[in-house]
C-alpha positions as CSV (number, residue, x, y, z in Angstrom):
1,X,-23.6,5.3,19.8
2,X,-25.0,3.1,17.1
3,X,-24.8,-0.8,17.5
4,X,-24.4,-2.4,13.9
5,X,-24.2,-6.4,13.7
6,X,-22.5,-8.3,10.8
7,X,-21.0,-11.6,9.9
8,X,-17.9,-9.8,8.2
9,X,-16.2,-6.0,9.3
10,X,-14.1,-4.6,5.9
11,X,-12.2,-2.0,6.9
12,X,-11.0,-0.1,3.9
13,X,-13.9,0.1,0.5
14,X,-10.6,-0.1,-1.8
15,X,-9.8,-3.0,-4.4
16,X,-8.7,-5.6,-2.0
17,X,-11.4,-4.6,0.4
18,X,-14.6,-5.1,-2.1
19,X,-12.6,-8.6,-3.2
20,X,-13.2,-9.4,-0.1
21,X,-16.9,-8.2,0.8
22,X,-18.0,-9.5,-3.1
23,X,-15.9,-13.1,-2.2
24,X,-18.0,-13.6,1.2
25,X,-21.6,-12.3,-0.4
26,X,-21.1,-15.4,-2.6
27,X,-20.6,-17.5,0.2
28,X,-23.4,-16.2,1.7
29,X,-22.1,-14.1,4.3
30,X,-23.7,-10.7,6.1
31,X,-20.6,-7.8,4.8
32,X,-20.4,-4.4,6.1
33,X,-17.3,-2.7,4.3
34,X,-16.6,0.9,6.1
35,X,-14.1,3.6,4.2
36,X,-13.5,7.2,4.7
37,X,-15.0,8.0,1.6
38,X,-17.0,6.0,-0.1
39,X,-16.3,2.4,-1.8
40,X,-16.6,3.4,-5.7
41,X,-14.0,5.7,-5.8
42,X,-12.0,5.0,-2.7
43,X,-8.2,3.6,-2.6
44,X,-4.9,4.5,-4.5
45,X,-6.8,3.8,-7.8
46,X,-9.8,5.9,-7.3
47,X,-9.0,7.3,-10.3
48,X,-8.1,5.0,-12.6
49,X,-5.6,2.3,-13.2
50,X,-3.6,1.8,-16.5
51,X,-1.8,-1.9,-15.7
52,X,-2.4,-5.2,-14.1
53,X,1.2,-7.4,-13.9
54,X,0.3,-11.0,-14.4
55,X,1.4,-14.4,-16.1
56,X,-1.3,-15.6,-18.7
57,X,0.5,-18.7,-19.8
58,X,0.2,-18.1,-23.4
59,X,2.6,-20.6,-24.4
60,X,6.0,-18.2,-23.9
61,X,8.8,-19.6,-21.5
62,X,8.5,-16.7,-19.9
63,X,4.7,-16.6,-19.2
64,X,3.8,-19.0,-16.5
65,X,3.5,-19.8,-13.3
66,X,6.8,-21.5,-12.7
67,X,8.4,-18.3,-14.2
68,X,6.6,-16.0,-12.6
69,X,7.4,-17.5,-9.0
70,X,11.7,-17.5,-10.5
71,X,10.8,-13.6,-11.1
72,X,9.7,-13.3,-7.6
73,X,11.9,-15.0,-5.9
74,X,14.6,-13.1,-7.0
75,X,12.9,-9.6,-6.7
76,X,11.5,-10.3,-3.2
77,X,13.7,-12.4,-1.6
78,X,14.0,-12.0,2.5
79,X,10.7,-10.7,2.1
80,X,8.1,-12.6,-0.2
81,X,6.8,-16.4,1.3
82,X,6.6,-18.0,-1.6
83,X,4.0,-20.2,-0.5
84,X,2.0,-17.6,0.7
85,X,2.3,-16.0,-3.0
86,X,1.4,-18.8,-4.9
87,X,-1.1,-19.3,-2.8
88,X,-2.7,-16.1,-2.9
89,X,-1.6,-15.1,-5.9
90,X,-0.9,-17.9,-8.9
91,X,-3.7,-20.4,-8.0
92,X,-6.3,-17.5,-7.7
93,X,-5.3,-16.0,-10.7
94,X,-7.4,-17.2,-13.2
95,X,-10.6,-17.2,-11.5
96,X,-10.0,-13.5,-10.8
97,X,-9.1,-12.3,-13.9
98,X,-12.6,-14.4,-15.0
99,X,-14.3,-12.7,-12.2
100,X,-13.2,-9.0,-13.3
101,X,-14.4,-9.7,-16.5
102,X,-17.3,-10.8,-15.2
103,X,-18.2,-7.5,-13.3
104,X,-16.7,-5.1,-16.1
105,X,-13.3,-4.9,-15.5
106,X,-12.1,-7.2,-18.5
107,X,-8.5,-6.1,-19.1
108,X,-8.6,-7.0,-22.5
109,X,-8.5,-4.3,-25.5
110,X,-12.1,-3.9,-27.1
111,X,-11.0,-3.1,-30.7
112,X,-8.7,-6.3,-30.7
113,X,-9.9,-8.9,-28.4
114,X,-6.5,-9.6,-27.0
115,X,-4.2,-7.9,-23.7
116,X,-1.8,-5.8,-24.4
117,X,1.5,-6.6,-22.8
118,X,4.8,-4.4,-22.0
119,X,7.9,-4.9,-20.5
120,X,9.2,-2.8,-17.1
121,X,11.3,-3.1,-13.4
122,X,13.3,-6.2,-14.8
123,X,11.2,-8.9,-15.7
124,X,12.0,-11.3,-17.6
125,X,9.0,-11.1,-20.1
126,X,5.9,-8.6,-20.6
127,X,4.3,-9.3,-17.4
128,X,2.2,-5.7,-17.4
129,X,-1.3,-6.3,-18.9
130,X,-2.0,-2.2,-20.2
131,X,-5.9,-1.5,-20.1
132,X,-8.5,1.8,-19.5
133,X,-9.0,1.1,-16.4
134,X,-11.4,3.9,-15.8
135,X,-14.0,2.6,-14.2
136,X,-12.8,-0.2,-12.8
137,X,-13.8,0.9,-8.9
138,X,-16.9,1.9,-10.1
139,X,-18.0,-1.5,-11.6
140,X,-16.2,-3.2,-8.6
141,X,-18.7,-1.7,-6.3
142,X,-21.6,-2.2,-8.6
143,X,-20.8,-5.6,-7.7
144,X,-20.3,-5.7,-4.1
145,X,-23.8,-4.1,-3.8
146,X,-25.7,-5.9,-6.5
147,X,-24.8,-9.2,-4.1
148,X,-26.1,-7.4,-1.1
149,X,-23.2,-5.7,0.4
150,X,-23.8,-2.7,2.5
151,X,-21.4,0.1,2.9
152,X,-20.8,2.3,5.6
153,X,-19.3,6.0,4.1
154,X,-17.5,8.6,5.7
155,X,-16.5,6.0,8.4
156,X,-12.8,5.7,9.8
157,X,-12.3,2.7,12.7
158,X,-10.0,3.4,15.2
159,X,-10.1,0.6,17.6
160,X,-11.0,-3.1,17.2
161,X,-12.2,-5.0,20.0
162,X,-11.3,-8.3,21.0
163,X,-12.4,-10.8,23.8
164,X,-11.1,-13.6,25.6
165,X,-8.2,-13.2,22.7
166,X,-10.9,-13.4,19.8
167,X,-11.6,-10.6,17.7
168,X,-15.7,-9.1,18.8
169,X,-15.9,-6.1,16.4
170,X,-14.8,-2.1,16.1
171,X,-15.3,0.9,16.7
172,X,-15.5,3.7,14.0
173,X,-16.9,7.0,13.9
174,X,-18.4,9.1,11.3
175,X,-15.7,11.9,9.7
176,X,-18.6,14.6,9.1
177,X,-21.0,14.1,11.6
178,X,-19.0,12.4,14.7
179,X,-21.2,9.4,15.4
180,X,-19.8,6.7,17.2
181,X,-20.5,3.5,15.8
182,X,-19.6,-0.2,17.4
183,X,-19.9,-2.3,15.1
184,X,-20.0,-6.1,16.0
185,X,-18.9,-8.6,13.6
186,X,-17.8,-12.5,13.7
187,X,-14.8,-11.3,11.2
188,X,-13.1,-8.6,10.0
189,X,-10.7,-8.2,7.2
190,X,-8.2,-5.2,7.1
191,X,-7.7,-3.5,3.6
192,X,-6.8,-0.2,4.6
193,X,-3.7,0.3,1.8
194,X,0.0,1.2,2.5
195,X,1.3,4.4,4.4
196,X,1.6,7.0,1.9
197,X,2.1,9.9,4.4
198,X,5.2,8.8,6.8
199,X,7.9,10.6,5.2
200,X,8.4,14.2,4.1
201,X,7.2,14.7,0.6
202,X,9.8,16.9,-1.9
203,X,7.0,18.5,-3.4
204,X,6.3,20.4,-0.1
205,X,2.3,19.1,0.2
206,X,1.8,15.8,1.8
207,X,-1.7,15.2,-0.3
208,X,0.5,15.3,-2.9
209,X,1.4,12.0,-3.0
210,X,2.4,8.8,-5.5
211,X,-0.3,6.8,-3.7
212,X,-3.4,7.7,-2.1
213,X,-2.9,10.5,0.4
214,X,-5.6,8.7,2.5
215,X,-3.6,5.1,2.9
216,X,-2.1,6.3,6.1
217,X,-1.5,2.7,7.5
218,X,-4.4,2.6,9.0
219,X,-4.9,-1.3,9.2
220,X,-1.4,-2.2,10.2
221,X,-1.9,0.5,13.3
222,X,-5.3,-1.3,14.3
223,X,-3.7,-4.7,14.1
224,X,-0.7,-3.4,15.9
225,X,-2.7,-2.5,18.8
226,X,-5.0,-5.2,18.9
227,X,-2.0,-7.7,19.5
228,X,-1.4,-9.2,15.8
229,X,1.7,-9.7,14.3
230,X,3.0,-7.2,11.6
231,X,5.9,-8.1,9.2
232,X,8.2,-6.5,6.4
233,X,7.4,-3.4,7.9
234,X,11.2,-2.1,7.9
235,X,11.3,-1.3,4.1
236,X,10.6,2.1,2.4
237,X,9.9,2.3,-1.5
238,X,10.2,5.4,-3.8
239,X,9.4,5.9,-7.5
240,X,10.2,8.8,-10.3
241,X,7.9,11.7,-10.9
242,X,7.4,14.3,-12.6
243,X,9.4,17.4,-10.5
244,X,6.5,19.3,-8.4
245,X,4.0,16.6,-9.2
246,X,3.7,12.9,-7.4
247,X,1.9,11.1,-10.3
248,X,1.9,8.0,-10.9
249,X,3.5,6.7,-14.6
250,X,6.9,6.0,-14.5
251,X,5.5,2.1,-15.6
252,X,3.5,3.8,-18.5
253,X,7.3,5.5,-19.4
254,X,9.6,2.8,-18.9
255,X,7.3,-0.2,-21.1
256,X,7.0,2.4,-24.2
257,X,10.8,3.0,-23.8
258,X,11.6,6.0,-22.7
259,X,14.4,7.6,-21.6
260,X,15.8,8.9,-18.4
261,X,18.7,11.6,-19.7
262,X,20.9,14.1,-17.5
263,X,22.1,17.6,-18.0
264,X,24.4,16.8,-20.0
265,X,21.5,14.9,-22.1
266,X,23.5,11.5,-21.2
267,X,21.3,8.3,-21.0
268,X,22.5,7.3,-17.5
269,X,20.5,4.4,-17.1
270,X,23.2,2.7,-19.0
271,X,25.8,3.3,-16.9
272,X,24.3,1.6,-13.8
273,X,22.8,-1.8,-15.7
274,X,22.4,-2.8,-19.1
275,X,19.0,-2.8,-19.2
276,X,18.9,0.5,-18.8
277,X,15.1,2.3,-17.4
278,X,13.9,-1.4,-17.4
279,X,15.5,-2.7,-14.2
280,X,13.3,-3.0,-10.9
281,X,12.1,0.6,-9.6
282,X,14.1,1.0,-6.5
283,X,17.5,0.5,-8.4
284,X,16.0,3.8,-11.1
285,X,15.7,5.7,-8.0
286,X,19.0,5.0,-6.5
287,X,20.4,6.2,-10.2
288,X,18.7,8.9,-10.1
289,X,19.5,10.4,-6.8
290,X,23.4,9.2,-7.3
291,X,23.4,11.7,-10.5
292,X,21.7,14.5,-8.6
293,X,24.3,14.0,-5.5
294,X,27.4,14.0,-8.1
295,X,25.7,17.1,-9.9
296,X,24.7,15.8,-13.1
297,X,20.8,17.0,-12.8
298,X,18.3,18.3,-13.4
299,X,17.3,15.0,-15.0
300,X,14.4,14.0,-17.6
301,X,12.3,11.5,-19.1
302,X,12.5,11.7,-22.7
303,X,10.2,10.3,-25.2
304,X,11.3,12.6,-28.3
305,X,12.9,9.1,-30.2
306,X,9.2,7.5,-29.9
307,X,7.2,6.7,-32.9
308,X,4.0,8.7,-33.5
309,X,2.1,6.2,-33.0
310,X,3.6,5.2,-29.8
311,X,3.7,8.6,-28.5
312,X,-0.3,8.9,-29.3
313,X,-0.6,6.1,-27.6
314,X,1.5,7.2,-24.1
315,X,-0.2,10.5,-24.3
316,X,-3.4,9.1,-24.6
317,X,-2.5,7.1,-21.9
318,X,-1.4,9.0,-19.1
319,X,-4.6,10.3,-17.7
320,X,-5.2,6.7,-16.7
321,X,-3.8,6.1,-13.4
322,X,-4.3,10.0,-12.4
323,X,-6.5,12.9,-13.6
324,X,-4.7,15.3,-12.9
325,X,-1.6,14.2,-15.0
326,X,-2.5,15.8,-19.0
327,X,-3.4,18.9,-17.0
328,X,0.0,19.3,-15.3
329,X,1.2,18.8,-18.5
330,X,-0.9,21.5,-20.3
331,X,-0.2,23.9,-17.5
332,X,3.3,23.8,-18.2
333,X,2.9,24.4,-21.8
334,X,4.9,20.8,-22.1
335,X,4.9,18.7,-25.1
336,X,6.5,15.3,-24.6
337,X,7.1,14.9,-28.1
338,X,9.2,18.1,-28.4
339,X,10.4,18.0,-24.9
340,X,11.8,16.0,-22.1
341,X,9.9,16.4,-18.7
342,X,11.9,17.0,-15.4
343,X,11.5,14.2,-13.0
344,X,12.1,13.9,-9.1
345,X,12.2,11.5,-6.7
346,X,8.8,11.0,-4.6
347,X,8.5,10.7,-0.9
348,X,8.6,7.1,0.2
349,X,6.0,4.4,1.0
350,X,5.8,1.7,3.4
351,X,6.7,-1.3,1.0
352,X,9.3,-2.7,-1.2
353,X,9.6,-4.1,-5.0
354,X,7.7,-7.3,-4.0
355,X,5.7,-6.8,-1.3
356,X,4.2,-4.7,1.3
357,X,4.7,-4.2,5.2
358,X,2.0,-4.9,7.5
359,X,-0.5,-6.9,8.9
360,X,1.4,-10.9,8.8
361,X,-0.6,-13.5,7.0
362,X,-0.8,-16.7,6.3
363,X,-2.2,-18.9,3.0
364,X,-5.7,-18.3,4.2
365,X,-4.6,-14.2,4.4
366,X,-5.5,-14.6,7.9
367,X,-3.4,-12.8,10.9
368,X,-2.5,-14.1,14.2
369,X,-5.4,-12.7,16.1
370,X,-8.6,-15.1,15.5
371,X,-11.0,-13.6,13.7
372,X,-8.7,-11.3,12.1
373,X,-7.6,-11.1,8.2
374,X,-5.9,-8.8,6.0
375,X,-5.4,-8.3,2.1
376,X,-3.5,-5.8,-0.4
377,X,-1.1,-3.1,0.8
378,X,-2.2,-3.1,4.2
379,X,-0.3,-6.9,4.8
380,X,3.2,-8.4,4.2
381,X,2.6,-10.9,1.4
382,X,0.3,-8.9,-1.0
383,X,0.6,-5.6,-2.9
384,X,-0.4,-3.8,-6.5
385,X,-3.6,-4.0,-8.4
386,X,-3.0,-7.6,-8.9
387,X,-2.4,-9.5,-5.5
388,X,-4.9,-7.0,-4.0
389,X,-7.2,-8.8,-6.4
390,X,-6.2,-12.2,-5.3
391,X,-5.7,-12.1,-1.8
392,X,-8.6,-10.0,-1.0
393,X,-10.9,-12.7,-2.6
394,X,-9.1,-15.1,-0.3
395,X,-9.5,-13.5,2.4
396,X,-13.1,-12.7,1.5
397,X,-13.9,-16.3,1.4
398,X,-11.8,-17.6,4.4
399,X,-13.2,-14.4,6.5
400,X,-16.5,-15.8,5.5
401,X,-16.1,-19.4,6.0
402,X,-14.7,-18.2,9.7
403,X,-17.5,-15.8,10.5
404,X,-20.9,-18.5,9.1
405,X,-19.4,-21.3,11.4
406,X,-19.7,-19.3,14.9
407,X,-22.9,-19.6,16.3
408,X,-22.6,-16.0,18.6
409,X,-20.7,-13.2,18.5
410,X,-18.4,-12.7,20.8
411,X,-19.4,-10.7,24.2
412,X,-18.3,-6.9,24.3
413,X,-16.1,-5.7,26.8
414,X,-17.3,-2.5,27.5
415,X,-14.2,-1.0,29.3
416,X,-12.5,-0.8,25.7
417,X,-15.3,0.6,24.1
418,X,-15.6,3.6,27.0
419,X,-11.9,4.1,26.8
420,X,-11.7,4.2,23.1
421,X,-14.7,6.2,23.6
422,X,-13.1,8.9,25.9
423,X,-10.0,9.1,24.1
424,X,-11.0,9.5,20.4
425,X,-13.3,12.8,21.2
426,X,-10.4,14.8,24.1
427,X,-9.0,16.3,20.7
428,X,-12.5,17.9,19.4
429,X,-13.4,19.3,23.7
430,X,-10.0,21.3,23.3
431,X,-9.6,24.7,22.5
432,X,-6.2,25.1,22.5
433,X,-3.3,22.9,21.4
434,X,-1.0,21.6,18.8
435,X,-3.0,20.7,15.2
436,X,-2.7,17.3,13.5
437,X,-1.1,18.8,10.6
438,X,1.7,19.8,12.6
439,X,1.8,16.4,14.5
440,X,2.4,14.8,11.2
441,X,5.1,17.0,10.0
442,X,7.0,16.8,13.0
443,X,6.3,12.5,12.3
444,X,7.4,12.9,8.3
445,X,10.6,14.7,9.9
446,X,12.1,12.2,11.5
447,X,11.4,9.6,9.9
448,X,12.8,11.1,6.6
449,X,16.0,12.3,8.5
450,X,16.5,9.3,10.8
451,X,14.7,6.6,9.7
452,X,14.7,7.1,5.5
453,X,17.1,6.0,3.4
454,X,20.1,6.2,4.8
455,X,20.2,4.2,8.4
456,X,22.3,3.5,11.1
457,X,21.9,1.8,14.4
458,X,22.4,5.7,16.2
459,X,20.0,7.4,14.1
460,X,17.1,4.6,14.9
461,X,17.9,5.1,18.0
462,X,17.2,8.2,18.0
463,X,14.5,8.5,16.1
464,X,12.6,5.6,18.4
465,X,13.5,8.3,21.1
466,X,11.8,11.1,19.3
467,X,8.6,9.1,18.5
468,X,7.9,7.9,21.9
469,X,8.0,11.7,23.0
470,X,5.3,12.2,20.5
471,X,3.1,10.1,22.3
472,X,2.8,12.7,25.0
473,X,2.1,15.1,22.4
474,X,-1.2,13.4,22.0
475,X,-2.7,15.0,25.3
476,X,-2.2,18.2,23.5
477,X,-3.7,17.5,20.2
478,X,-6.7,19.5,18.9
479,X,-9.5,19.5,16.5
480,X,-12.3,22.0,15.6
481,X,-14.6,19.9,13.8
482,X,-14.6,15.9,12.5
483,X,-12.3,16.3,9.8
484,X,-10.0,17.4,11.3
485,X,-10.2,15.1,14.1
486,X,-9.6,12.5,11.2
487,X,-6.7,14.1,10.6
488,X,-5.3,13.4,14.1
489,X,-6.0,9.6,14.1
490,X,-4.5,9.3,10.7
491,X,-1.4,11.2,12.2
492,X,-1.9,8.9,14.9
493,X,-1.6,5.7,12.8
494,X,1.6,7.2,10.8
495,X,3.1,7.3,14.6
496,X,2.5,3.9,15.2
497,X,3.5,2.7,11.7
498,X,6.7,4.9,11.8
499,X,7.4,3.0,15.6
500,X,7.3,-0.3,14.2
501,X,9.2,0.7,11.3
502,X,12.5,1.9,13.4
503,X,12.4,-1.1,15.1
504,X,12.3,-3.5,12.9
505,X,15.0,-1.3,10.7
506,X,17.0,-1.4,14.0
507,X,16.3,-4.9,14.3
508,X,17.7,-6.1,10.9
509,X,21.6,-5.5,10.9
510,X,21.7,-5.8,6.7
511,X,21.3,-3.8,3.0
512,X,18.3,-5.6,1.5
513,X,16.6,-4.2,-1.4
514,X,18.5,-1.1,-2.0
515,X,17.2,1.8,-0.7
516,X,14.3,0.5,0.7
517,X,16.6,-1.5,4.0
518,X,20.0,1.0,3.5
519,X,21.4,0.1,6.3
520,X,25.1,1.9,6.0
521,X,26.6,0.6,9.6
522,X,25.6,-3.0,7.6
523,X,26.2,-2.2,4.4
524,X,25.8,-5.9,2.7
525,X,22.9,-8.2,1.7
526,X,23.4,-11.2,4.5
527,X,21.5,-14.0,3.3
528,X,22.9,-16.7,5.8
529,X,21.7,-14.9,9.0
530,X,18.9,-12.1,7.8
531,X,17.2,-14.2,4.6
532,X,13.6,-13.8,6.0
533,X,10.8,-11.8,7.7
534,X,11.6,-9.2,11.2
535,X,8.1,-10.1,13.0
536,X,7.0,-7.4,15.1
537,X,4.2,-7.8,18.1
538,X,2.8,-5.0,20.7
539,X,4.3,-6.6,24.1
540,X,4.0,-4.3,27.3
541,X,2.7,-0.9,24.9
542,X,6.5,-1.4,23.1
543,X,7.0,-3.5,19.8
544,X,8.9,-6.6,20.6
545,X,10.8,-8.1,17.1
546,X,11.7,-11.6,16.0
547,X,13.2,-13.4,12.8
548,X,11.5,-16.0,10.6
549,X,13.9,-17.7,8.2
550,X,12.3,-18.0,4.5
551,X,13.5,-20.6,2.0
552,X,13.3,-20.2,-2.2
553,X,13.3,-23.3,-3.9
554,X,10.6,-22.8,-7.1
């Protein structure tokens, strides 16, 4: 076992993660960041990334701060704090879009000097800043380790470590080579991304997904066990693809204005809102799976009424969030100009339009264990390129701030660290037993058929009932090498995440959000009694909910 000390622990090399390390370097804090790949190319945009929504307050009605928080109100209310938001979010947005340009990621277009803006998911003005966002990982780590940040690759934590009620470190281990490390820190921030994973995916391959098929809620699982509070982890959230291909775009689509059309080669949009493909994304998908169920489908996106110039410019475009995305095209022989493109509906995520589910924070992104602070998708109160950006440089600098002003670190208790120990390697001493791979499916399958998006109080029930007997399956899990014991503790995580997820489900007796709370024994939206956030803590191994009433007044 290797003993690493550091003033700050980032678990999770992805955009909120490096915010973080790149905010404490400058306030002069030791950072180790540890990811399962490694931090230049880690996270859901790995890739690429094609659009940043943000206010700029360039003199529209529409295009400040004030607005902004009306817009999220109304999108994310039960869910989003909006103290929290503007917080993390509006008063740090400046300095971070002045810090990305800084580092190479200005959002701006070269030829022209200016951002360009489009319109999508309902807002009430062109909030989405479109860019090449290429290399925008790539410069991001440039950064972290031209201030000294050190990285520690090919590293997955499974446990963190607390004393006397204080977080003391964690434990990780390497996915190729199997050593243990325990890594003592002062702080730690969790940045580990949503839970892409938990549900069955249509396309039939669960790497395959909309987000990054390593976000497997890793961070909210770690907190969850250590004893911190998790919140909005009920809600689910789904998007349109392309059929057979989970790509992001569907933002890319909807801003140029394109068209969702039916058999029949009826715009349905229009019959479900007036502002047709432009409403929030959860209420598309709804449509969408309302005219497959009455037998209107297959349906399309089509872009055939675009301009030239416009359609140059979405083609041009798409390769920007994923790859892989012109070449699917190609393969298929498809021309978007000439022809619509089948679409599907992907396999859900742990979020909703607003926000994310996960580790609960406060204004300083902290959580309820000391020491202990989360940012992006893998917390309650921040998601999407931009509020990862925010919130992990506030967390950065609060982790920071916590970490220079203890003296010691905190003693180890070695009885965690031998259990942790003893359990993490069983799996890879077998050599027989059930495979992670098949853990997980059985996971994805109920939570798609009990827990998705159509609930009731019996089904949860049953579906809690399922998932605690999987927790005896984990004596009879089995790896033949350090991938694939990987594998396992992501399947692990998606357990836990999918635990806390039917509880709190169960917990909430409303519809919020559409499909992402369909609760049909409760069909309704009850803002008088359920207008807030369903806290869940680890109390006696089982999670134990509450309610935290959340007012709106902008």
């Amino acid at each position: 076992m290797i003993e690493i000390k550091t003033d700050l622990l980032v678990v999770g090399g992805g955009v909120a993660g490096l915010h973080a390390g790149i905010a404490a370097r400058e306030k002069g804090a030791e950072v180790l960041a540890t990811d399962k790949a490694a931090v230049a190319r880690s996270g859901c945009i790995g890739a690429g990334v094609d659009h940043f929504a943000a206010f700029l307050e360039q003199g529209e009605s529409w295009d400040t701060a004030e607005a902004w928080l009306k817009y999220v109100a109304k999108t994310g209310r039960g869910a989003l704090d909006l103290k929290i938001h503007e917080t993390i979010f509006c008063k740090e947005l400046k300095f971070a879009l002045a810090r990305m340009s800084k580092m190479g990621n200005d959002l701006r277009d070269p030829a022209t000097g200016k951002y360009n803006r489009s319109l999508a998911f309902g807002q009430p003005g062109p909030y989405l800043i479109n860019f090449k966002g290429k290399d925008f990982r790539p410069n991001q780590a440039k950064e972290f380790h031209r201030l000294g940040g050190h990285e520690l690759a090919k590293a997955m934590a499974t446990r963190l470590i607390t004393s006397n009620g204080r977080l003391a470190g964690a434990l990780a281990f390497n996915i190729r080579s199997g050593e243990l490390y325990l890594i003592r820190a002062k702080a730690v921030v969790l940045a580990t991304g949503n839970a892409s994973r938990l549900f069955e995916n249509p396309s039939g391959n669960p790497f395959n997904c909309w987000h990054s098929p390593f976000n497997t809620g890793d961070g909210t699982a770690l907190a969850y066990r250590a004893g911190a509070a998790l919140a909005n982890v009920e809600y689910m959230y789904m998007t349109v693809v392309p059929k057979g291909f989970s790509a992001p775009g569907y933002a890319a689509f909807a801003s140029m204005g394109c068209q969702l059309i039916n058999a029949a080669g009826e715009r349905f949009m229009l019959n479900y809102s007036p502002a047709g493909e432009r409403v929030p994304r959860i209420r598309v998908v709804q449509a969408v799976l309302t005219e497959m169920a009455e037998g209107r489908g297959p349906l399309y996106i089509d872009c055939r009424h675009l301009s030239e110039p416009d359609l140059n410019h979405l083609k041009a475009t798409l390769g920007w969030d994923k790859d892989t995305f012109p070449d699917y095209l190609a393969q298929k022989g498809l021309d978007i100009a000439n022809e619509p493109m089948e679409i599907m509906v992907s396999e859900g995520n742990q979020a909703t339009e607003a926000v994310n589910g996960g580790v609960k924070i406060d204004q300083n992104c902290a959580a309820s264990l000391e020491g202990l602070f989360a940012a992006g998708d893998c917390c309650d109160q921040a998601s999407a390129l931009n509020k990862s950006t925010t919130s992990g440089f506030v967390a950065g600098r609060a982790a920071a701030a916590w970490a220079l002003k203890l003296k010691e670190f905190e003693p180890i208790d070695n009885e965690q660290v031998n259990a942790e120990k003893e359990r993490l390697f069983k799996p890879i001493k077998r050599r027989t037993g059930t495979s992670g791979r098949e853990f997980e499916d059985i996971i994805c399958r109920v939570m798609s058929e009990l827990a998705g998006i159509k609930r009731n109080e019996s089904g949860l029930k049953i579906a809690q009932g399922k998932l605690a007997q999987l927790n005896e399956l984990q004596d009879e899990l089995v790896a033949r090498d350090y991938h694939q014991l990987m594998r396992i503790e992501e399947a692990r995580n998606l357990l836990t995440v999918g635990q806390v997820m039917a509880s709190a489900a169960l917990y909430r007796k409303e519809s919020r959000f559409g499909l992402c709370h369909n609760r049909i024994d409760y069909p309704n939206t009850d803002d008088e009694n359920w207008c807030g956030l369903v806290v869940v803590k680890k109390v006696d191994d089982k999670p134990q909910t509450s309610f935290q009433p959340l007012e709106y007044q902008v």
